[in-house]
CHARMM internal coordinates of N, CA and C (Angstrom, degrees):
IC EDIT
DIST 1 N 1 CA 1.4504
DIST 1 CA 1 C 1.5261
ANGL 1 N 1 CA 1 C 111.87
DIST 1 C 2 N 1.3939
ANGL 1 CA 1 C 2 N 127.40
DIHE 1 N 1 CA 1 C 2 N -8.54
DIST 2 N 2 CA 1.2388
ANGL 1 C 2 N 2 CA 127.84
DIHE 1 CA 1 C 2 N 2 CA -175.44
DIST 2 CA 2 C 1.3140
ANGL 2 N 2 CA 2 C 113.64
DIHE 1 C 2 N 2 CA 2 C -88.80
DIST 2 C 3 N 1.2235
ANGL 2 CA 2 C 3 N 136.45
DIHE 2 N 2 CA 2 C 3 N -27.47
DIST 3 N 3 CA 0.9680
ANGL 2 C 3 N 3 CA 150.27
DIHE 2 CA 2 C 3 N 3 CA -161.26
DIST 3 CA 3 C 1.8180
ANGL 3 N 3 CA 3 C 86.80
DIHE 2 C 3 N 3 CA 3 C -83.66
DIST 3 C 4 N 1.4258
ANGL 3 CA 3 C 4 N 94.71
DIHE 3 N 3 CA 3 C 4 N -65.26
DIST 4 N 4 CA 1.7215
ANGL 3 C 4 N 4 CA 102.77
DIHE 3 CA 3 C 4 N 4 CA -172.70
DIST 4 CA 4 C 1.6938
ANGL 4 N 4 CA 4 C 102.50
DIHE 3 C 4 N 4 CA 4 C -36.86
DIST 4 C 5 N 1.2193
ANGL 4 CA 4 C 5 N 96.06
DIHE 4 N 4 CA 4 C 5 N -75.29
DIST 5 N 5 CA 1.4384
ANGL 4 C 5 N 5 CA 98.47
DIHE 4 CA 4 C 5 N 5 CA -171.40
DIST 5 CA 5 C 1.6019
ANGL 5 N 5 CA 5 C 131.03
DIHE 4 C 5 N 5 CA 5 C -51.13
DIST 5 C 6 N 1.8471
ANGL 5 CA 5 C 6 N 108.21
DIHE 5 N 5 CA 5 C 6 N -18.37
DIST 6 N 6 CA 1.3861
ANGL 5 C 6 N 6 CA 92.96
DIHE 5 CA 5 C 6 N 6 CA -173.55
DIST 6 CA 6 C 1.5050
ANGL 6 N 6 CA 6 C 92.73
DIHE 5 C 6 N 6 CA 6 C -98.19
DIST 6 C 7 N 1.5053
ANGL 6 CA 6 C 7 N 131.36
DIHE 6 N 6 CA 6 C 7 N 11.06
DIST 7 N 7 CA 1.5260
ANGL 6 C 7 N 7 CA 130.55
DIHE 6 CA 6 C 7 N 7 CA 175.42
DIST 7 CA 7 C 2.2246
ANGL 7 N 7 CA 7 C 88.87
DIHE 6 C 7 N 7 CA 7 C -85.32
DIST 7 C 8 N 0.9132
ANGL 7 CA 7 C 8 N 119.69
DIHE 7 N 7 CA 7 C 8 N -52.62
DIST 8 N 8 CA 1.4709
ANGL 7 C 8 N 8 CA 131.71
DIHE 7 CA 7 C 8 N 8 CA -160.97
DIST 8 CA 8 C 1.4271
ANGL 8 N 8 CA 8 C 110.06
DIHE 7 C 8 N 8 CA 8 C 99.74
DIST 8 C 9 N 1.5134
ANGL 8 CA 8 C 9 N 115.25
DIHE 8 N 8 CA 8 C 9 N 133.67
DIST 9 N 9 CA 1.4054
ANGL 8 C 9 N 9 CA 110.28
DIHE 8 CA 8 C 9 N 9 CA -179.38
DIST 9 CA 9 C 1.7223
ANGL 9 N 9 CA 9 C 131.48
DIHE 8 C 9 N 9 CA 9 C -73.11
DIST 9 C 10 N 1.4306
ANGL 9 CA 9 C 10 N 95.54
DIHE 9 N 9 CA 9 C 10 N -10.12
DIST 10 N 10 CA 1.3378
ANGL 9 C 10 N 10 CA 95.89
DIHE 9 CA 9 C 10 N 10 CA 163.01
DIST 10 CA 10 C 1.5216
ANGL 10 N 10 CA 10 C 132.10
DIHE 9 C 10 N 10 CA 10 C -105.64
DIST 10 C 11 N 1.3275
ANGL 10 CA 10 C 11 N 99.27
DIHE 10 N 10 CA 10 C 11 N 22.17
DIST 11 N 11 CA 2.1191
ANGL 10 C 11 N 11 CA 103.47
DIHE 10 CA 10 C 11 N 11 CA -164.79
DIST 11 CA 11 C 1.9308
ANGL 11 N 11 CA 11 C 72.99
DIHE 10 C 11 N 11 CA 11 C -106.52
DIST 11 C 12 N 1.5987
ANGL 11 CA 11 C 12 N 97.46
DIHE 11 N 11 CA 11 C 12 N 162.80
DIST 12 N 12 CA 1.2630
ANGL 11 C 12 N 12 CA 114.90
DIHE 11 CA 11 C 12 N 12 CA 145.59
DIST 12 CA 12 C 1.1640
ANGL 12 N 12 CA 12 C 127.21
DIHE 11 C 12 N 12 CA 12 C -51.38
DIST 12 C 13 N 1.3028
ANGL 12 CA 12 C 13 N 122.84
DIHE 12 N 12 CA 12 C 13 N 149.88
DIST 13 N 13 CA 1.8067
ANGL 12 C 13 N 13 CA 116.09
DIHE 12 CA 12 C 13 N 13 CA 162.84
DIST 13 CA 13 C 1.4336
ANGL 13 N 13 CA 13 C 108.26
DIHE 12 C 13 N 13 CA 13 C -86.95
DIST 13 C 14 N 1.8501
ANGL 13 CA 13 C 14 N 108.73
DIHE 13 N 13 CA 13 C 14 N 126.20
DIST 14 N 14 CA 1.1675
ANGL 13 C 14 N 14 CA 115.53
DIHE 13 CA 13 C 14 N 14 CA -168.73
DIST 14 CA 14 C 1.7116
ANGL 14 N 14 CA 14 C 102.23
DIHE 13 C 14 N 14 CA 14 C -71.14
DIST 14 C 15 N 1.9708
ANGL 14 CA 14 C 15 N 110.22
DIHE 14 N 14 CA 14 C 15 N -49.46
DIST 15 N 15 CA 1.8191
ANGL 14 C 15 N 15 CA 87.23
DIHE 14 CA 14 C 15 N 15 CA 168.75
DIST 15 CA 15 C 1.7927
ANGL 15 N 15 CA 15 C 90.87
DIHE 14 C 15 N 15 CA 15 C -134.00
DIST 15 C 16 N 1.8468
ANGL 15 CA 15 C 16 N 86.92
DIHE 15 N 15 CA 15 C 16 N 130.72
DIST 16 N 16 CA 1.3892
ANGL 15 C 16 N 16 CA 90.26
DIHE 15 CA 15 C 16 N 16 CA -171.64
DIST 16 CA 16 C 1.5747
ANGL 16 N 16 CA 16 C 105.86
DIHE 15 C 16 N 16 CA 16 C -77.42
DIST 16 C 17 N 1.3580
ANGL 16 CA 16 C 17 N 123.24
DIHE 16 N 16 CA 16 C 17 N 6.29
DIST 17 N 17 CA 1.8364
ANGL 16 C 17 N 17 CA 101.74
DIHE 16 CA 16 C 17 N 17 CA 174.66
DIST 17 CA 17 C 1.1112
ANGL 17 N 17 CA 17 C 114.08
DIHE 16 C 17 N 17 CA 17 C -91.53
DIST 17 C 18 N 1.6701
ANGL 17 CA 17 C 18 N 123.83
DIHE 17 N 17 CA 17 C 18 N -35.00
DIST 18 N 18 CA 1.4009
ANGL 17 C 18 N 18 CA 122.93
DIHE 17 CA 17 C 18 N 18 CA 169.21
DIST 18 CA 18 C 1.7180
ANGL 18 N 18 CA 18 C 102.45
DIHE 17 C 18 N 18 CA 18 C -43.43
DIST 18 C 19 N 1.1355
ANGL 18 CA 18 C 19 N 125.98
DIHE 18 N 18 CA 18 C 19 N -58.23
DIST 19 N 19 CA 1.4980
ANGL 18 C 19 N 19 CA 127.37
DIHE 18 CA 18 C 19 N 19 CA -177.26
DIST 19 CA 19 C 0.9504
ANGL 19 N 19 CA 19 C 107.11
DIHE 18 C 19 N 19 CA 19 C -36.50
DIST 19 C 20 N 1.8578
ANGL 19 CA 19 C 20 N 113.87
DIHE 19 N 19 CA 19 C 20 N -59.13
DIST 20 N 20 CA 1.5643
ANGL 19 C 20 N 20 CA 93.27
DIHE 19 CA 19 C 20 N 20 CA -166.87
DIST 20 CA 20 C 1.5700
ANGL 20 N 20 CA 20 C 105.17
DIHE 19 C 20 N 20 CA 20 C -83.63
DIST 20 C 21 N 0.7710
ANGL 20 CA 20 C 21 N 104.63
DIHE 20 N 20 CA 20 C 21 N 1.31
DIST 21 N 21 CA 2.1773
ANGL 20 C 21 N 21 CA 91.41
DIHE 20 CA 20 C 21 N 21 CA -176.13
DIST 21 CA 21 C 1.2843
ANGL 21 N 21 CA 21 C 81.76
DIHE 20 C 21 N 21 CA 21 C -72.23
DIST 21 C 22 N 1.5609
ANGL 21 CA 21 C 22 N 122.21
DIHE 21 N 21 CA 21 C 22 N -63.73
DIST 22 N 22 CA 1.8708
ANGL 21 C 22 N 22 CA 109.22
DIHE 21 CA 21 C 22 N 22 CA -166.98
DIST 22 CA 22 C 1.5014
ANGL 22 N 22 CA 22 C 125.31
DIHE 21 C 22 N 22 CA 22 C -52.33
DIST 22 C 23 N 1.6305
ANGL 22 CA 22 C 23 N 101.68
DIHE 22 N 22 CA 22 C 23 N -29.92
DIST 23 N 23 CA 1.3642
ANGL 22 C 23 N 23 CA 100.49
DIHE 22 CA 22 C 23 N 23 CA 160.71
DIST 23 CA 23 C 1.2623
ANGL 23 N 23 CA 23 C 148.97
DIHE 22 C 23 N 23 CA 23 C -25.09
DIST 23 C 24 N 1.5663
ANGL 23 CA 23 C 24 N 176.62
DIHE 23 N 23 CA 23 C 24 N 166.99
DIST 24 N 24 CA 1.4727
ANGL 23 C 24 N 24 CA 146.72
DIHE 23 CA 23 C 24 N 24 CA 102.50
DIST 24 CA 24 C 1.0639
ANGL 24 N 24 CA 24 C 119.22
DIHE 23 C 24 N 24 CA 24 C -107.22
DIST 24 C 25 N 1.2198
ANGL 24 CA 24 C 25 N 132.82
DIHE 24 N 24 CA 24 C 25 N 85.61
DIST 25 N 25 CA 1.7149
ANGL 24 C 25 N 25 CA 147.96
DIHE 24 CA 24 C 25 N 25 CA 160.66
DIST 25 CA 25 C 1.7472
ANGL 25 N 25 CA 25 C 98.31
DIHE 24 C 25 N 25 CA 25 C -114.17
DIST 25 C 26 N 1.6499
ANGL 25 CA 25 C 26 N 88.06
DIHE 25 N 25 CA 25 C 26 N 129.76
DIST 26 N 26 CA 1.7465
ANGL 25 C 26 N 26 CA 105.32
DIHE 25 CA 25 C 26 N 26 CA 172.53
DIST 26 CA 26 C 1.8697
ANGL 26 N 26 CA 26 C 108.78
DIHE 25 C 26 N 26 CA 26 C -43.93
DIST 26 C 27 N 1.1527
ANGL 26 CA 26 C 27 N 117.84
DIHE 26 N 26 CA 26 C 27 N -57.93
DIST 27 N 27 CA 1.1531
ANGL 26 C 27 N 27 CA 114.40
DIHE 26 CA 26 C 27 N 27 CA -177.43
DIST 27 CA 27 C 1.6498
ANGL 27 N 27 CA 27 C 114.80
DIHE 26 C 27 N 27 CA 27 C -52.87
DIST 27 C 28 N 1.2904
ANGL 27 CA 27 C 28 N 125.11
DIHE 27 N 27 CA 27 C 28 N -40.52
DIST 28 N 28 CA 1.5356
ANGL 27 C 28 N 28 CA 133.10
DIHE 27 CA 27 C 28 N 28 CA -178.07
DIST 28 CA 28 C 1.4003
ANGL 28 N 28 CA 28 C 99.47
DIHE 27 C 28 N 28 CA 28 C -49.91
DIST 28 C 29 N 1.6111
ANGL 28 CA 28 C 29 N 110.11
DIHE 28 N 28 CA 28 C 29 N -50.99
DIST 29 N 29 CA 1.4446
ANGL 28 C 29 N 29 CA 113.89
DIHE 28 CA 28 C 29 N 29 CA -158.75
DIST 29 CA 29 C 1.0361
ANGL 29 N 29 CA 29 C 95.43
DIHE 28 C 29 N 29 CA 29 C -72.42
DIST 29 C 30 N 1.3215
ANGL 29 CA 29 C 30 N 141.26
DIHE 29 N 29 CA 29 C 30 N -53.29
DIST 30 N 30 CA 1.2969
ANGL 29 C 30 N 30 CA 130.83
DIHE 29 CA 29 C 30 N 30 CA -166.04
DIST 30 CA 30 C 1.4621
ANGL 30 N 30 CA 30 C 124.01
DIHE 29 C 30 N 30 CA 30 C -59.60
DIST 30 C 31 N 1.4805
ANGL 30 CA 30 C 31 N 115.40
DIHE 30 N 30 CA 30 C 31 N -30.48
DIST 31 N 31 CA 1.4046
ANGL 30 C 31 N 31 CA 129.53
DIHE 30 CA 30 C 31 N 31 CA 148.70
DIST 31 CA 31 C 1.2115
ANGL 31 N 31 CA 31 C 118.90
DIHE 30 C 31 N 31 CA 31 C -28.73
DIST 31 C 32 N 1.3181
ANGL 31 CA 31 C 32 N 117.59
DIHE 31 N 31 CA 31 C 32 N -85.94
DIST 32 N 32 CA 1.3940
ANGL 31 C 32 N 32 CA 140.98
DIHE 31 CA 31 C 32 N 32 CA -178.28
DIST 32 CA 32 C 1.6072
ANGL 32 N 32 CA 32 C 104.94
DIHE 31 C 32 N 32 CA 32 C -54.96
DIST 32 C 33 N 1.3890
ANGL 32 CA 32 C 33 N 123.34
DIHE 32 N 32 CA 32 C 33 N -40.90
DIST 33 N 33 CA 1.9072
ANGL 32 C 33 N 33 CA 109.78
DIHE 32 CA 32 C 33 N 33 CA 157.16
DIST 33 CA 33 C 1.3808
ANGL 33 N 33 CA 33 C 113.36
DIHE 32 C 33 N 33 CA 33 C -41.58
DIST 33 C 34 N 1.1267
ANGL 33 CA 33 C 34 N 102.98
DIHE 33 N 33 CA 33 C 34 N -77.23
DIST 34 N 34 CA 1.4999
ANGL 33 C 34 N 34 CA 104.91
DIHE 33 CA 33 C 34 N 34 CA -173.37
DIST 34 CA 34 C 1.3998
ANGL 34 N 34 CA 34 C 120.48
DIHE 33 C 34 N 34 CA 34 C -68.35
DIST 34 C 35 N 1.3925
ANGL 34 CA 34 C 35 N 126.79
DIHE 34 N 34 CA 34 C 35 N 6.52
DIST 35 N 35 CA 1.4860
ANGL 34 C 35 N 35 CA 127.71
DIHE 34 CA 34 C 35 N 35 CA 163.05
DIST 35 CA 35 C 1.4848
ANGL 35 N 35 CA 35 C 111.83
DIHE 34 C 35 N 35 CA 35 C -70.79
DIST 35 C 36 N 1.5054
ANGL 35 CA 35 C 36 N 97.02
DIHE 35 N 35 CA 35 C 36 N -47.26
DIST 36 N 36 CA 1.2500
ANGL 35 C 36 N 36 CA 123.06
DIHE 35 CA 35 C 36 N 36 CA -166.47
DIST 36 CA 36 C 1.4676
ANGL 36 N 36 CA 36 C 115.37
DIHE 35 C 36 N 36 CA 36 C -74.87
DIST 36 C 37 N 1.4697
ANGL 36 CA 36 C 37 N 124.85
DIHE 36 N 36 CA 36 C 37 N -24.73
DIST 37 N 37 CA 1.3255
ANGL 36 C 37 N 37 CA 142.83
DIHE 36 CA 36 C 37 N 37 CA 167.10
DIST 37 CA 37 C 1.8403
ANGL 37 N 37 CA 37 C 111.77
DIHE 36 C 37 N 37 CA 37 C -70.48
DIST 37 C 38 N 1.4744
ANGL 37 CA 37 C 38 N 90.14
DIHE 37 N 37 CA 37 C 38 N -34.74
DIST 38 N 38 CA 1.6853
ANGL 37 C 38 N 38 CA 91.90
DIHE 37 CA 37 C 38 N 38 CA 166.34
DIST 38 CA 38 C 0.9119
ANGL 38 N 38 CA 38 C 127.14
DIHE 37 C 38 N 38 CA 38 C -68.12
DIST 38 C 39 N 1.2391
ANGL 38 CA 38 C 39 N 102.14
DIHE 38 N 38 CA 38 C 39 N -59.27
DIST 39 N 39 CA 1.6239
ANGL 38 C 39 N 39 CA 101.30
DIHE 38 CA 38 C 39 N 39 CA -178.39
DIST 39 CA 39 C 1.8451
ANGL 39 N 39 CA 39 C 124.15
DIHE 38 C 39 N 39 CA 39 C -52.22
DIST 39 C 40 N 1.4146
ANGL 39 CA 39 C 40 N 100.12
DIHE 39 N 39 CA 39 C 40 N -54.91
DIST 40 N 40 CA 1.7371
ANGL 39 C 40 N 40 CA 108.73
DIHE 39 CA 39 C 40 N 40 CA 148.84
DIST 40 CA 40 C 1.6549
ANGL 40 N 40 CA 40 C 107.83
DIHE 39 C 40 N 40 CA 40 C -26.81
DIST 40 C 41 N 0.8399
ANGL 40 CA 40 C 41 N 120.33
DIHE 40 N 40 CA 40 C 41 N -52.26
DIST 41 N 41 CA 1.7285
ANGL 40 C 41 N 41 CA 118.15
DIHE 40 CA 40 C 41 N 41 CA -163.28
DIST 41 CA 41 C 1.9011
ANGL 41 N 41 CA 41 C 107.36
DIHE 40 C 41 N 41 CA 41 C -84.23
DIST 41 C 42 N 1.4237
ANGL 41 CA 41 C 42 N 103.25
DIHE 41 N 41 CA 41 C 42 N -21.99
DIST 42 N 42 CA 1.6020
ANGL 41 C 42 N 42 CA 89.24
DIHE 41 CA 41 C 42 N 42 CA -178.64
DIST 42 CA 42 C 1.6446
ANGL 42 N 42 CA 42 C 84.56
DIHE 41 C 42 N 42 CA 42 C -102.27
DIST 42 C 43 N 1.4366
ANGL 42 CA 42 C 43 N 128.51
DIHE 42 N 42 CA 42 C 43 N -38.55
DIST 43 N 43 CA 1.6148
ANGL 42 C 43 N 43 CA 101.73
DIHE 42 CA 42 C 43 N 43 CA 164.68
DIST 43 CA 43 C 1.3580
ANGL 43 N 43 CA 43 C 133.36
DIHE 42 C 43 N 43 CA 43 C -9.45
DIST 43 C 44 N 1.8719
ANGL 43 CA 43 C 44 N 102.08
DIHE 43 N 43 CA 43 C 44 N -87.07
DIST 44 N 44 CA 1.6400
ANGL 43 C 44 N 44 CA 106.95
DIHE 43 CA 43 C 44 N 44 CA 143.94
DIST 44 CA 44 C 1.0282
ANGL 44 N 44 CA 44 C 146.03
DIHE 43 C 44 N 44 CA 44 C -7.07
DIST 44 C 45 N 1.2930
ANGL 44 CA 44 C 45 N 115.45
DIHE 44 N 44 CA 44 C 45 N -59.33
DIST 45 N 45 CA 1.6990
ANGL 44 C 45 N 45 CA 122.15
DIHE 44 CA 44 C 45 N 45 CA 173.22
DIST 45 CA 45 C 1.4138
ANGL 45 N 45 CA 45 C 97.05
DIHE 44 C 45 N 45 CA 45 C -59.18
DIST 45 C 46 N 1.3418
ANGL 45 CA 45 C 46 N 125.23
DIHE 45 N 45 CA 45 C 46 N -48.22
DIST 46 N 46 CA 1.9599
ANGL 45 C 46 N 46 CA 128.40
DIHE 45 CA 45 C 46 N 46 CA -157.98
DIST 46 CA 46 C 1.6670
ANGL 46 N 46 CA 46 C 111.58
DIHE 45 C 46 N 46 CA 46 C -83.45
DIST 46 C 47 N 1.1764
ANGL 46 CA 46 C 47 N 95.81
DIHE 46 N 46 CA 46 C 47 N -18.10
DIST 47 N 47 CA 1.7774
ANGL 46 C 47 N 47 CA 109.43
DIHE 46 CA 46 C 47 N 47 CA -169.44
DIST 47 CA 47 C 1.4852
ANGL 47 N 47 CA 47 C 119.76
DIHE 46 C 47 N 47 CA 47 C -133.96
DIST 47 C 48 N 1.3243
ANGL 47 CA 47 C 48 N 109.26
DIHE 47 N 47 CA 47 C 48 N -12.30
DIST 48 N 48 CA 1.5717
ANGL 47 C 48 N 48 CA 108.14
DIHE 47 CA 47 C 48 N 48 CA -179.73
DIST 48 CA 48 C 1.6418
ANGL 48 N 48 CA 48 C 111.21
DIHE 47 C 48 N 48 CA 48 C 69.45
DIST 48 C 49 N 1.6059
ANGL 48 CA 48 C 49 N 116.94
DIHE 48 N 48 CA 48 C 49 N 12.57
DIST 49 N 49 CA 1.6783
ANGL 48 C 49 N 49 CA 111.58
DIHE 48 CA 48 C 49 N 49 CA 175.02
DIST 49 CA 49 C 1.4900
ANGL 49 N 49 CA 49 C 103.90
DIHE 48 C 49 N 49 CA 49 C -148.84
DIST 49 C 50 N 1.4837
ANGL 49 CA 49 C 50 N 131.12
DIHE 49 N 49 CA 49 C 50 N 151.58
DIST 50 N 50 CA 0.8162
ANGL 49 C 50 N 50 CA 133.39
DIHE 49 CA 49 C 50 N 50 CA -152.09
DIST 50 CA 50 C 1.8685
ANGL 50 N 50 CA 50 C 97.76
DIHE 49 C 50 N 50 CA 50 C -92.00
DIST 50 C 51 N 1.3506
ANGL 50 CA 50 C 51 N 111.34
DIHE 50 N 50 CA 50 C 51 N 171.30
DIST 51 N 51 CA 1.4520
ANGL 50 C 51 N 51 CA 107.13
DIHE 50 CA 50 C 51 N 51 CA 177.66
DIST 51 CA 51 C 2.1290
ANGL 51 N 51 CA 51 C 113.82
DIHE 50 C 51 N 51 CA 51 C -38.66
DIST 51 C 52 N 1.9479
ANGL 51 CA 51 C 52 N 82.98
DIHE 51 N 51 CA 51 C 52 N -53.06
DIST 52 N 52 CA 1.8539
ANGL 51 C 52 N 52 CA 87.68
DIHE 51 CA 51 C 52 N 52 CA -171.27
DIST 52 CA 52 C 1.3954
ANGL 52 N 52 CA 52 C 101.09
DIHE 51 C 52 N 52 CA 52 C -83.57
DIST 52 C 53 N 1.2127
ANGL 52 CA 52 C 53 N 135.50
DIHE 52 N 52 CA 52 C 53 N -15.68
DIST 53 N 53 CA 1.7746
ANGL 52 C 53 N 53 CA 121.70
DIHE 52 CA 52 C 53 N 53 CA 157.57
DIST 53 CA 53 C 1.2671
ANGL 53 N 53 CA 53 C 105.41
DIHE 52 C 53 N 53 CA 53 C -38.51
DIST 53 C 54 N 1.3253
ANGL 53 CA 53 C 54 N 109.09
DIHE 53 N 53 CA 53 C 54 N -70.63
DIST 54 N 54 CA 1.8631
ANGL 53 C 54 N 54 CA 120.15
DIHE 53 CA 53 C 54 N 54 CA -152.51
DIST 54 CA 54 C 1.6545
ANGL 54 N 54 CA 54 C 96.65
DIHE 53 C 54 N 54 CA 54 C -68.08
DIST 54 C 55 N 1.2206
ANGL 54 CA 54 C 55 N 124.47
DIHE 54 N 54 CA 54 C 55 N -31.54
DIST 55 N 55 CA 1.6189
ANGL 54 C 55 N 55 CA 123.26
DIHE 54 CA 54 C 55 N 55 CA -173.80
DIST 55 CA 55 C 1.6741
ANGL 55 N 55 CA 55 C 108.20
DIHE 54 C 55 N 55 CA 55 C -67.67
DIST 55 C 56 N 1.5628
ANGL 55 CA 55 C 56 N 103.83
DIHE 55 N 55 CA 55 C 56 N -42.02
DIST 56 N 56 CA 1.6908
ANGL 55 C 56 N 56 CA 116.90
DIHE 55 CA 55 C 56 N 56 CA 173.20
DIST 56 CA 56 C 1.5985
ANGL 56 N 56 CA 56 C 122.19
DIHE 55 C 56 N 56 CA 56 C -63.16
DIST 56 C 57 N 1.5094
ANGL 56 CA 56 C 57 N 101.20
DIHE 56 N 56 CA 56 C 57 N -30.91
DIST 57 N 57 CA 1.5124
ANGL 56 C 57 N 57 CA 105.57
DIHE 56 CA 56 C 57 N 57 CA -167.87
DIST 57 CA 57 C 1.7730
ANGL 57 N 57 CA 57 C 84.62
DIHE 56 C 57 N 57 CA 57 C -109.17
DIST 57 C 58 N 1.4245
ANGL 57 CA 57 C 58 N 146.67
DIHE 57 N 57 CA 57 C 58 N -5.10
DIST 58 N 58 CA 1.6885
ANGL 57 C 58 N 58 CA 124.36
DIHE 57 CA 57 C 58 N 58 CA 148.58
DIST 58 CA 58 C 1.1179
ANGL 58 N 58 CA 58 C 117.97
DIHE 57 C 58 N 58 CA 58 C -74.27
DIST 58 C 59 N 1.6185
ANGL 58 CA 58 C 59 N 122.08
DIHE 58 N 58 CA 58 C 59 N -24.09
DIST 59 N 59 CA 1.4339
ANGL 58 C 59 N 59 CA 114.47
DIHE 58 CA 58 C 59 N 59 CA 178.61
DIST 59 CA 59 C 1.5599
ANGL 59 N 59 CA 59 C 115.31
DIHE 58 C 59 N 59 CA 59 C -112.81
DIST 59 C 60 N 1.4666
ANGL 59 CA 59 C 60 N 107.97
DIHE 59 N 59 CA 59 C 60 N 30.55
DIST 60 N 60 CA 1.6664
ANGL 59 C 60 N 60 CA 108.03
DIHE 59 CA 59 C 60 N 60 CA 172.75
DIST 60 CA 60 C 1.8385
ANGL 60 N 60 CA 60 C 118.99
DIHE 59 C 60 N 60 CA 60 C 55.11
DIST 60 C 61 N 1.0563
ANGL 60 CA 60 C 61 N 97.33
DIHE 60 N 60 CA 60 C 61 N 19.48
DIST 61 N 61 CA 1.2916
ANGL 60 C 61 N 61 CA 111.46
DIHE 60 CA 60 C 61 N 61 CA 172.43
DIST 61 CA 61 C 1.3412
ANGL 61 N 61 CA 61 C 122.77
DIHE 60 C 61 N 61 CA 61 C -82.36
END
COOR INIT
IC SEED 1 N 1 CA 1 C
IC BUILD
């Protein structure tokens, strides 16, 4: 509800993914997995490493 309320329930959402990351409903999350698994996967195709490859091998981790 915090999120809701400090956006206001009647304005648009200026960016709706920050919303839903602040969000927590099972369905959101499950969204945002598999958004997030996509993007990882066309990463891959463009770079040959997955989102957390390329994050491990920029920060020497």
């Amino acid at each position: 509800m915090d999120s809701i309320n400090a956006n206001g329930i009647d304005k648009p959402i200026a960016e709706p993914f920050k919303f839903l990351m602040e969000y927590w409903n099972d369905d959101i999350t499950d969204f945002m997995v598999n958004m997030m698994m996509t993007m990882s996967r066309i990463n891959r195709e463009k770079t040959g490493k997955g989102l957390f490859e390329q994050f491990m091998d920029e920060n020497r981790l």
